[in-house]
Structures are given as structure tokens and as C-alpha cells.
LOLUM-708126 format. One line per 8 residues: number of its first residue (from 1); their letters; for each residue x, y, z of C-alpha. Coordinates in Angstrom, 3 decimals, padded with zeros to 6 digits. Each point is the difference from the previous one (the first is absolute). Layout:
N
NUM> A> X:Y:Z ~ ...
***
This chain:
315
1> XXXXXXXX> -023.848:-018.103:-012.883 ~ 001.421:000.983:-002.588 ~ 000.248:003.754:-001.318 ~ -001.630:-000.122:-003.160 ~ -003.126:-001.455:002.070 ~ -000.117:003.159:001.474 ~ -002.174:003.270:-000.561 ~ 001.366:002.363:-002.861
9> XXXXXXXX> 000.226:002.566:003.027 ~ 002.028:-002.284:001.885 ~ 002.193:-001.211:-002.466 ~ 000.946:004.130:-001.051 ~ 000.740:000.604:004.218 ~ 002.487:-003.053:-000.292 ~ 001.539:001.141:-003.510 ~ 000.709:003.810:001.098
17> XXXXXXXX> -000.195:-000.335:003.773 ~ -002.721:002.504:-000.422 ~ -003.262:000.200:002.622 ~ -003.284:-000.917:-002.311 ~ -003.684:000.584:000.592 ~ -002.531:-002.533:-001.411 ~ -003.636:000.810:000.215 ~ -000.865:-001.500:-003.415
25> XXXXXXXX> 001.958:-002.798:-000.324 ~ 000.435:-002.420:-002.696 ~ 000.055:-004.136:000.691 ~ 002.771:-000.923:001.969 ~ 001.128:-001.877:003.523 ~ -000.311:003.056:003.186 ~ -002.830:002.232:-002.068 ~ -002.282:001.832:002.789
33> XXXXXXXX> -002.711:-002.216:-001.431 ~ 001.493:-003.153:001.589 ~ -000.482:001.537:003.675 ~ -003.393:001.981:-000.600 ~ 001.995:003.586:-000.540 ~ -000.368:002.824:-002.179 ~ 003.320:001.258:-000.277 ~ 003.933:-001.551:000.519
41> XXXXXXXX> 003.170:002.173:000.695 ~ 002.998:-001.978:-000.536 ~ 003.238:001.533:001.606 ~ 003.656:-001.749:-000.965 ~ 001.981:-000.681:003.127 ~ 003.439:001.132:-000.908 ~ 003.356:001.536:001.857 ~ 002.185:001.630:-002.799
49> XXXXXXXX> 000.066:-002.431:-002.513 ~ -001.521:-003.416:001.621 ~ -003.736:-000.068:000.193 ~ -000.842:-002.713:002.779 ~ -003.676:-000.422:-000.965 ~ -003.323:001.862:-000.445 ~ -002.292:001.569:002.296 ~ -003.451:-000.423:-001.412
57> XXXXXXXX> -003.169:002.070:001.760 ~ -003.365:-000.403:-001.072 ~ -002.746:001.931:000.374 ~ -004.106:-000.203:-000.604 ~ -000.337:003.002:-001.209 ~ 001.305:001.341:-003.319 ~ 000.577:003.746:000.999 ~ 002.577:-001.338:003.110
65> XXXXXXXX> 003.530:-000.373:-000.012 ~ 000.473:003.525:-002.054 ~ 002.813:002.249:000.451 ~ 000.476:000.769:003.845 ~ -000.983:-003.678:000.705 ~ 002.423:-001.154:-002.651 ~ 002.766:002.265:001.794 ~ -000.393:-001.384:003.412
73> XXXXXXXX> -000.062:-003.402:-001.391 ~ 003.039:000.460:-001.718 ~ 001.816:001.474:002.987 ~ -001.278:-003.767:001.689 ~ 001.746:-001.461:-003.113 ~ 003.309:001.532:000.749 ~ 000.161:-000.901:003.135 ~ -000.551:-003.797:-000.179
81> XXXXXXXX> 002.230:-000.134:-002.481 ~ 002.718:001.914:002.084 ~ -001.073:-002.536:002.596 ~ 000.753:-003.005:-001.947 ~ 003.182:001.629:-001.518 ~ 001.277:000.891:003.698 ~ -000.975:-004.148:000.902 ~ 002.246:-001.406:-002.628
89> XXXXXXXX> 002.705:002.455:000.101 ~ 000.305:-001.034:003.950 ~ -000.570:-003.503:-000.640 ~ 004.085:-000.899:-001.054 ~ 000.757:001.437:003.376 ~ -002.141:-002.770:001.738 ~ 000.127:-002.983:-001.846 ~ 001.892:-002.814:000.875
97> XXXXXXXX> 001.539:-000.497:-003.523 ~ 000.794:002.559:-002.522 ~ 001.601:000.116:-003.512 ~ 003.319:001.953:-000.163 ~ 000.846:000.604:-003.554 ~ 003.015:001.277:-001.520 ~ -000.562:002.276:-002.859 ~ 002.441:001.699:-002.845
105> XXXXXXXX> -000.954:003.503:-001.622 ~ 002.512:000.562:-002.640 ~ -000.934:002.960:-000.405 ~ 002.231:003.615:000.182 ~ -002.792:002.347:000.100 ~ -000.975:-001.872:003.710 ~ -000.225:002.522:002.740 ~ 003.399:-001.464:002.320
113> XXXXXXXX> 001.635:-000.834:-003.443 ~ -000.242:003.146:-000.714 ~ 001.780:001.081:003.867 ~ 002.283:-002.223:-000.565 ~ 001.279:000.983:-003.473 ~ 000.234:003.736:001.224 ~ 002.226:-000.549:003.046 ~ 002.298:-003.051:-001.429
121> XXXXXXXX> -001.130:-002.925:002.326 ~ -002.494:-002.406:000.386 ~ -002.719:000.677:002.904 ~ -002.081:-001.698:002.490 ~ -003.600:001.366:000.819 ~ 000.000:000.097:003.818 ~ -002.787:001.424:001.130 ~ -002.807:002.401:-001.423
129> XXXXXXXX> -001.760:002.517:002.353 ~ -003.126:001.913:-001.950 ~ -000.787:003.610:000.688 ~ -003.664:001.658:000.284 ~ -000.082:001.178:-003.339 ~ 000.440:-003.358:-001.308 ~ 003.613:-000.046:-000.970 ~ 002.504:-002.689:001.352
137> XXXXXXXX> 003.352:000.129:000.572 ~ 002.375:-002.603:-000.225 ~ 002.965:-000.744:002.130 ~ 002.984:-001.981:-001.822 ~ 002.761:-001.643:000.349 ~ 003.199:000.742:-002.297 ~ 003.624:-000.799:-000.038 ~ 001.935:003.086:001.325
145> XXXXXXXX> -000.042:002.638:-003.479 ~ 001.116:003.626:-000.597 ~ -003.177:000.786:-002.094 ~ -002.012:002.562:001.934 ~ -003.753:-000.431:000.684 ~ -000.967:003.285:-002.505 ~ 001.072:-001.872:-002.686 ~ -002.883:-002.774:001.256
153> XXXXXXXX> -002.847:003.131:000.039 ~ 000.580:000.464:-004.272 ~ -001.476:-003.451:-000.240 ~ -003.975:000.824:-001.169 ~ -001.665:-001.988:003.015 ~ 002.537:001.447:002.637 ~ -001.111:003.015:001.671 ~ 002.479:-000.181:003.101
161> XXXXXXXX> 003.027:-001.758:001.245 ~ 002.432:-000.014:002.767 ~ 002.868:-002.008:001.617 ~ -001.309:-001.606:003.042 ~ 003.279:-001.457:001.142 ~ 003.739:-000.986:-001.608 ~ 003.025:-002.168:000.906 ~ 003.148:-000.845:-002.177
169> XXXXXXXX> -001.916:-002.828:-001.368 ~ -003.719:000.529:000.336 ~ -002.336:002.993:-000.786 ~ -004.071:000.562:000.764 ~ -001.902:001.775:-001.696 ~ -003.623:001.437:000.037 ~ -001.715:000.664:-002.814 ~ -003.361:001.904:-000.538
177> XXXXXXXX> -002.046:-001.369:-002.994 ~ -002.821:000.787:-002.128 ~ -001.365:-003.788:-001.630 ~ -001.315:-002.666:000.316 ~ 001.995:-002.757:001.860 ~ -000.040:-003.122:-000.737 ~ -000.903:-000.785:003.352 ~ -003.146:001.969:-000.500
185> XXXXXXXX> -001.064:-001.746:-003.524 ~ 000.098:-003.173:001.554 ~ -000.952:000.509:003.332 ~ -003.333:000.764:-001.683 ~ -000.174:-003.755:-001.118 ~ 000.687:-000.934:003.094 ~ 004.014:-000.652:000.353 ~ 002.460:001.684:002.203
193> XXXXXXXX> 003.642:000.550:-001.013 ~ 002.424:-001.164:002.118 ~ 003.483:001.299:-001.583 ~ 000.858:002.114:-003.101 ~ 003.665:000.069:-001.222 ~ 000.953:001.828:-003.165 ~ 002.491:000.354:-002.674 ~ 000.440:002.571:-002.448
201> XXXXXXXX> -001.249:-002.997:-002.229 ~ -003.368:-001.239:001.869 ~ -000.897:-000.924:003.729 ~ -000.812:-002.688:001.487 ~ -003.011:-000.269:002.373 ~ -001.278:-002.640:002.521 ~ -003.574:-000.268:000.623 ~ -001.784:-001.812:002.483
209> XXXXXXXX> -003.721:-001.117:-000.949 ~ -002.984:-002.031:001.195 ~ 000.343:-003.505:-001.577 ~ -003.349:000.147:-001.621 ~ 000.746:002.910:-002.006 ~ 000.715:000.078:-003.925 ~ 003.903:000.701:-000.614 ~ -000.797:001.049:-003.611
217> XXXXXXXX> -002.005:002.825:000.929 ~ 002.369:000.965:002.343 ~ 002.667:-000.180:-003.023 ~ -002.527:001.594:-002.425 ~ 000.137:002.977:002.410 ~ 003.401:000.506:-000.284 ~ 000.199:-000.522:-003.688 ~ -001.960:002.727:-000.646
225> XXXXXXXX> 002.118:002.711:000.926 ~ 003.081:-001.714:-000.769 ~ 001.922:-002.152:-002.163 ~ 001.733:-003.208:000.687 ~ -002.075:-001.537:002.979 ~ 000.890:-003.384:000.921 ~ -000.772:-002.284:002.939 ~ 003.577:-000.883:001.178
233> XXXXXXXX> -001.126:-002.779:002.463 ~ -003.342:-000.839:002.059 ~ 000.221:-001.578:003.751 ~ -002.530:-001.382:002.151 ~ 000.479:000.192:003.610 ~ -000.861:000.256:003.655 ~ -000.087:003.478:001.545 ~ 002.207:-000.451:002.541
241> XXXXXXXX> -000.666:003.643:001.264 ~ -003.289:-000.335:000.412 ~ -000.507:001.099:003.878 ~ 002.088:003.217:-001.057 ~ -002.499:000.772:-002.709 ~ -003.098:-000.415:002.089 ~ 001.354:002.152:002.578 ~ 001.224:003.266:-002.720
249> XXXXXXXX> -003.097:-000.866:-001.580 ~ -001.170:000.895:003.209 ~ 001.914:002.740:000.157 ~ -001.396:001.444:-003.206 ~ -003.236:000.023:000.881 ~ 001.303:002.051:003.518 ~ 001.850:002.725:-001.955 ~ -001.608:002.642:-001.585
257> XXXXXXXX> 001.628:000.836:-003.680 ~ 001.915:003.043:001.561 ~ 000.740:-001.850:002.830 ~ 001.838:-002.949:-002.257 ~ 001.479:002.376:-002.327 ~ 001.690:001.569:003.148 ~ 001.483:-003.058:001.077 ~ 001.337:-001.191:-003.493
265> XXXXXXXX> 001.295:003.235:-000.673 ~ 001.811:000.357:003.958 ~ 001.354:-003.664:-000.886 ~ 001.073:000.003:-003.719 ~ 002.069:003.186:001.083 ~ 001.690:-001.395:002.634 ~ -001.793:002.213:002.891 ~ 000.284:-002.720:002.484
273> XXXXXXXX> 003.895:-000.288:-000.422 ~ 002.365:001.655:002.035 ~ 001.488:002.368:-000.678 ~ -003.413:001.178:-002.418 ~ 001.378:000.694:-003.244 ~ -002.797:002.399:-000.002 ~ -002.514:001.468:002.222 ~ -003.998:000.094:000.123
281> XXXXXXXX> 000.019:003.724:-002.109 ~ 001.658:-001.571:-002.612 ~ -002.428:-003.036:-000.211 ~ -003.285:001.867:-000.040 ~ 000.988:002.472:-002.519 ~ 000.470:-003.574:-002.387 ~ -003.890:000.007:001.216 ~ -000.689:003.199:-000.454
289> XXXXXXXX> -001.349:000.510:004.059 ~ 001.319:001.737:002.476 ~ 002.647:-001.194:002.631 ~ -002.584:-000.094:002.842 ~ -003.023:-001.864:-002.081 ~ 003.604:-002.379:-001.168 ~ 000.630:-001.007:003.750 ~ -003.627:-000.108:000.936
297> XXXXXXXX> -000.771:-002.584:-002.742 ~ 003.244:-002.064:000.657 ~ -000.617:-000.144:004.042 ~ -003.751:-001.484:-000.936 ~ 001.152:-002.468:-002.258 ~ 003.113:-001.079:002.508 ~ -002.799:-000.438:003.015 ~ -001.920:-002.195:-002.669
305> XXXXXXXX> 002.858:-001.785:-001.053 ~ 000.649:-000.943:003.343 ~ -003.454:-000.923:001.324 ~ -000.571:-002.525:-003.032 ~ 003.527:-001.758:000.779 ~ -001.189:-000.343:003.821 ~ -003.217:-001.033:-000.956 ~ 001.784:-002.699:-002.581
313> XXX> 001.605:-001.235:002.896 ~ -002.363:-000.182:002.643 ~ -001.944:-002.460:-002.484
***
């Protein structure tokens, strides 16, 4: 069916991903009239930008579906489509094939371009932990540098950064930022970024996605924010990890958010090496908890950890 078939009503909820109330419709495929109603409410199903489809609720009488109806029914919206979004975000972690693009951003004003120019090295994303308040910090991975990690915090979307750990030849740093990610814009059309390195020229990312899905929109994504996006290379291939995704996906679904951000945080910090380059006080204040609620969270999520890797094996 196509959309100019459609109600006026409809058509105006798929132009502006606006809800739309028909009592009085015009001609048109889906009008109330074709199913004996009096009225039509027309939600858009959408997650950020994507809109997945339309919820559509009739009713046979023309005073329903006013504004506390229209409310709840919108709350319903939001959560199918959050539903569908979290199905094909998880779906690359269970396939048995996946696409793993290469992708080029030539662009300076990129977020780890931006890292990298300031300290004098390229860097390697290694790991992003995300805080309650919504911020993330990233953990990278530089050649050894004298630049401190102040001069990182006068970038506009740094708000915090410290030296995690140094050698002669290799420095890690976390950094506490303010944006959008990358990772974020596209995990929203359902991809999931797999590496990040960065110049003080442009980055390079590697993204793993379904094999149905459309690389130009994934591109298109990208290109909006910033210049020079190219696809490098495409590859289609077996997951050959795929019994290690089902069980963290697994995992996941064990560990509450705190929980997770707990363990990322205790690992990308090097907690569980000995000797600890630096201790659980150190580690929640990065969280913003105390040291007690730190260790609390990070004992639940090692007893998970280990019942869903004896379970895995018992199977």
C-alpha cells in the first residue's frame, strides 16, 4: 500500500512522526469508516530518529481517544518501539553472520581526533563505561606522551580526565565526555562498533551489523555530523564467537546497569591486577557512589558472572 493511498491523517503522522486523530476523515485506505468506527488515533512508532511503524487504535465513538487516552496510548507507543529497537540492536550479537565494515571519517573536529591531536599520538578506544547521569567515559590507548590529562579537560566535550596507567612506551587514559558517540548514533540503527582508532586527521571505526541492514543509512548517519565518510571495505562472515555472545548476552540481561558499570569500570582500571594500580575509593568516586555501594555492586555482578559461566558449561 502505498502512502499516498492513505488517509490525509495518516499520511501527516508519517511526514512529522506526529500522533493524529481522525474522526472526520476524508477518502483514503485505514479511515474508521472501513472498520465501522467513529474515530482513528494514529501514533508513529519511532526510537530517536527511526520510526518502525504505526500504531493505529480505533474507536466507535467520536468523543474517545482524547487527551488522557491519547497519553497512555502514547506511553504504549514508546514502548514497542523501545522493544523493537532493543530486538535489532541485540540481533548482531546472535546471528550467525554479520557485516563488519570498515569506515573512514576524515574529519578533525571527530571526538578521538580531537584526543589525539591534543596529546601528540594516535589512540585506540578500549573500552567505554557510562555513568548514571548519562555521561560515558572512555578508556584509551596512547603511545607513552608527556602531555598531561588537564590539557585533555579544555577540549569542549571533555569534562574529566585522568591517567589510568603508564609505561615507557604505553599510556591509558580515561576520559569523561559530554556527546554523542558514534557508538550511540548508530547503535540506534541497529550497529555495534567494534574498534575506534584515531588520528589527529580522522578515525577509523569497525562496525559489526546484521546482514539485512542498509549500509547507506548507516553511512548517512555518520555524514551528518561529519565530513569525509567513506566505507573503507565491507566483509561478510561467520561469527565465529557466537557461543561467547549468547552467553554475555546472557550476562546482560543478569546485570543490573550499576551492576555492569561496576564491573567495566573495576576492569578497564585494572582492579583485578596485582598489585591494583588503584583501589575501590578511587573507582567509585569515577561513579560518583560511595566505596561500600562500589564493592557491593562489584561482588553481585562477580557472583553473576560466575553462575552464567557454570551454567554455560553445565549445558
Amino acid at each position: 500500500m502505498s502512502i499516498s493511498a492513505l488517509a490525509a491523517p495518516i499520511q501527516t503522522a508519517i511526514e512529522t512522526n506526529e500522533p493524529r486523530r481522525c474522526s472526520d476523515c476524508a477518502d483514503g485506505e485505514l479511515v474508521p469508516e472501513t472498520v465501522a468506527a467513529k474515530c482513528l488515533l494514529v501514533i508513529p512508532l519511532c526510537y530517536g530518529d527511526r520510526r518502525y511503524g504505526l500504531l493505529g487504535v480505533y474507536a466507535d465513538d467520536a468523543e474517545l481517544l482524547d487527551d488522557r487516552e491519547q497519553t497512555i496510548l502514547a506511553s504504549l507507543a514508546k514502548m514497542i518501539a523501545n522493544g523493537i529497537h532493543a530486538v535489532e540492536t541485540t540481533r548482531v550479537l546472535t546471528t550467525d553472520q554479520v557485516t563488519e565494515l570498515q569506515i573512514d571519517i576524515r574529519d578533525r573536529t571527530f571526538p578521538l581526533s580531537q584526543i589525539a591531536d591534543t596529546l601528540g599520538t594516535p589512540v585506540e578506544r578500549v573500552g567505554t563505561t557510562r555513568a548514571s547521569d548519562g555521561r560515558c567515559e572512555w578508556y584509551l590507548a596512547a603511545e607513552s606522551c608527556d602531555v598531561p590529562t588537564t590539557e585533555l579537560e579544555s577540549l569542549p566535550f571533555v569534562s574529566d580526565a585522568r591517567t589510568v596507567s603508564a609505561t615507557d612506551t604505553e599510556r591509558t587514559v580515561a576520559v569523561t565526555v559530554e556527546t554523542t558517540a558514534p557508538a550511540e548514533l548508530l547503535a540506534d540503527h541497529g550497529a555495534v562498533i567494534t574498534g575506534i582508532t584515531a588520528t589527529a586527521d580522522g578515525a577509523v571505526l569497525t562496525v559489526e551489523t546484521p546482514p539485512e541492514r542498509d549500509v547507506r543509512s548507516l553511512l548517512e548517519v555518520l555524514a551528518d555530523p561529519y565530513d569525509g565518510v567513506d566505507l573503507r571495505a565491507r566483509t561478510q562472515r561467520d561469527r565465529r564467537d557466537r557461543r561467547l555472545n549468547e552467553v554475555t548476552a546472557e550476562i546482560d540481561e543478569r546485570l543490573t546497569d550499576r551492576q555492569q558499570e561496576a564491573l567495566e569500570a573495576a576492569a578497564l582500571n585494572g582492579y583485578f591486577e596485582w598489585p591494583r594500580p588503584v583501589d575501590g575509593a578511587e573507582i567509585a568516586d569515577t561513579m560518583d557512589i560511595t566505596r561500600q555501594t562500589f564493592h557491593q555492586h562489584l561482588r553481585a555482578a562477580q557472583r553473576k558472572l560466575v553462575s552464567a559461566y557454570v551454567d554455560a558449561d553445565d549445558r
